[in-house]
Structure formats: C-alpha cells, structure tokens
C-alpha positions as CSV (number, residue, x, y, z in Angstrom):
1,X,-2.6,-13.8,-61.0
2,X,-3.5,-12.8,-64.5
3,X,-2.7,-10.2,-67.1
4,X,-5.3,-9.3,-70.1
5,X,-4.5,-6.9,-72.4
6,X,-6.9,-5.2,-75.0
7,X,-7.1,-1.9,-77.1
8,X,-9.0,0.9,-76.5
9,X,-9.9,4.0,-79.0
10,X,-9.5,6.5,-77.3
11,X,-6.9,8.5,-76.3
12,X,-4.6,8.0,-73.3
13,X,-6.6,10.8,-70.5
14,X,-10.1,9.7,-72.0
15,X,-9.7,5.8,-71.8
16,X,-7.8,6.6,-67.7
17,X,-11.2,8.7,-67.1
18,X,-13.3,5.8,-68.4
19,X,-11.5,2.9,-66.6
20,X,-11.9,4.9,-63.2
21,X,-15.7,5.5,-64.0
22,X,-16.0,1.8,-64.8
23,X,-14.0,0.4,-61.4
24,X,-16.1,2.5,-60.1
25,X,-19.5,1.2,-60.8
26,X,-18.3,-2.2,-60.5
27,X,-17.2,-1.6,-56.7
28,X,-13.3,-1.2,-57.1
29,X,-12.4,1.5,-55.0
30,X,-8.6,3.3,-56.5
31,X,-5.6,3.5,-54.7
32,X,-4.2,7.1,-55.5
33,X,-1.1,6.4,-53.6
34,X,-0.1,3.4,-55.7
35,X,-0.9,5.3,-59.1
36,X,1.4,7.1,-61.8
37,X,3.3,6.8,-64.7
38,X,0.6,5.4,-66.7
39,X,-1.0,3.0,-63.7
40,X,-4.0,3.1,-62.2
41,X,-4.5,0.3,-59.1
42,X,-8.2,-0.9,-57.8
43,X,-8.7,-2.2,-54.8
44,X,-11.5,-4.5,-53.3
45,X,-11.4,-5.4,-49.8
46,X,-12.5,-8.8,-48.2
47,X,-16.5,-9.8,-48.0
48,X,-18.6,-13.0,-47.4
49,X,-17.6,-14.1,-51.2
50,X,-13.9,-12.5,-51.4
51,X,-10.8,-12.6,-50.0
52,X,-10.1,-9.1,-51.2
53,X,-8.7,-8.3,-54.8
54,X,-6.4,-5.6,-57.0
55,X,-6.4,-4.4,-60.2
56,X,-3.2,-2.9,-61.7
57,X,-4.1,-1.1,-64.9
58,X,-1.3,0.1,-67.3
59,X,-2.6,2.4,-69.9
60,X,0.2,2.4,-72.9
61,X,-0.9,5.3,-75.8
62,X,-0.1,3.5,-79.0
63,X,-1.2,6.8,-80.8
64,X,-3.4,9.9,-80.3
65,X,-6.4,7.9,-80.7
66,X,-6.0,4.3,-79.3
67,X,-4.7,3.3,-75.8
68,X,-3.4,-0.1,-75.0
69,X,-4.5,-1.6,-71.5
70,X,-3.0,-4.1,-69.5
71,X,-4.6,-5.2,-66.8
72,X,-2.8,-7.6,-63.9
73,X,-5.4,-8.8,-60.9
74,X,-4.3,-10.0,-58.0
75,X,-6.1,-11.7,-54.7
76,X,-5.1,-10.7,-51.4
77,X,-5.7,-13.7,-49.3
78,X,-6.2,-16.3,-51.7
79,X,-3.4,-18.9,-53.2
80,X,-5.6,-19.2,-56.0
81,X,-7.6,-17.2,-57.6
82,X,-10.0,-20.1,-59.7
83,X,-10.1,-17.8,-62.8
84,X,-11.6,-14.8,-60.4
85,X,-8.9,-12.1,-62.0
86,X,-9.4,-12.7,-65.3
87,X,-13.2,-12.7,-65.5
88,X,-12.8,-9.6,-63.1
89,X,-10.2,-8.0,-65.8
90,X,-12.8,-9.2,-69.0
91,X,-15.7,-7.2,-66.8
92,X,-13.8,-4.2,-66.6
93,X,-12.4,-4.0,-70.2
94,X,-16.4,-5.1,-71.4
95,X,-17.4,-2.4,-69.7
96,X,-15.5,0.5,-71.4
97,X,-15.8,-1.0,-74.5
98,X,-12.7,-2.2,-74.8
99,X,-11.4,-5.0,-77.7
C-alpha cells in the first residue's frame, strides 16, 4: 500500500545480504519462493497488533557501487494500512543505512 525508494552504496549482492540481515532482526521472515530477478519478499504473519504484512524489495544496481531499493508493503488482512507500510519500509531502509 506504499512504495519508498532510497539509494544504497553498496553494490547489488552486498546491499541483498544486508536487507535479508535487517528483515531479519526486525522479524520479517523471506519468502524464497516468491524471490528472483532482483526481488526479495518478507513476510510477517498475523499477531495481537497485526493483521499480517509483506515487503517486496526490488534491488536495481545503478552502478558497481550503489544499489537503488524500492520497497512496496503490503497488509494481508487489512483495507488500510494507517501509514503501517511505510514506517515499516523507513525501518528497514534506516536500518541498512540506506538514503
């Protein structure tokens, strides 16, 4: 229900490793079947406070040392989302030092 782009320095395989570390710490849990071709999808399933949520990540080199990412969440359950995605898609990106 959003899309958030930003630019990260470092090349395309680095920034992928660092975005999976990242979802990972923040409880994201990745979808291998749904990845390729420059996408990496997160999944969180539902909880007290969520009615479950994805992150689609497309990681675009824009040159051997800078990687654009594009990030679109969406909500599983929910109409709605309130702003959830994007400040979910801003925590991500903050985390890996993205800009």
């Amino acid at each position: 229900m959003a899309d958030v782009q930003a630019t990260l320095a470092q090349p395309e395989q680095v920034a992928s490793t660092a975005i999976q570390h990242a979802a990972a710490e923040q409880g994201w849990a990745l979808a291998p079947w749904a990845c390729g071709n420059g996408w990496l999808v997160f999944n969180k399933g539902m909880s007290a406070f969520s009615w479950g949520s994805e992150l689609r990540v497309h990681l675009q080199p824009l040159s051997a040392a800078e990687t654009r990412l594009t990030i679109s969440t969406a909500q599983t359950l929910a109409v709605v989302d309130w702003g959830r995605g994007k400040r979910q898609a801003r925590r991500l990106l903050d985390a890996v030092g993205a800009s």
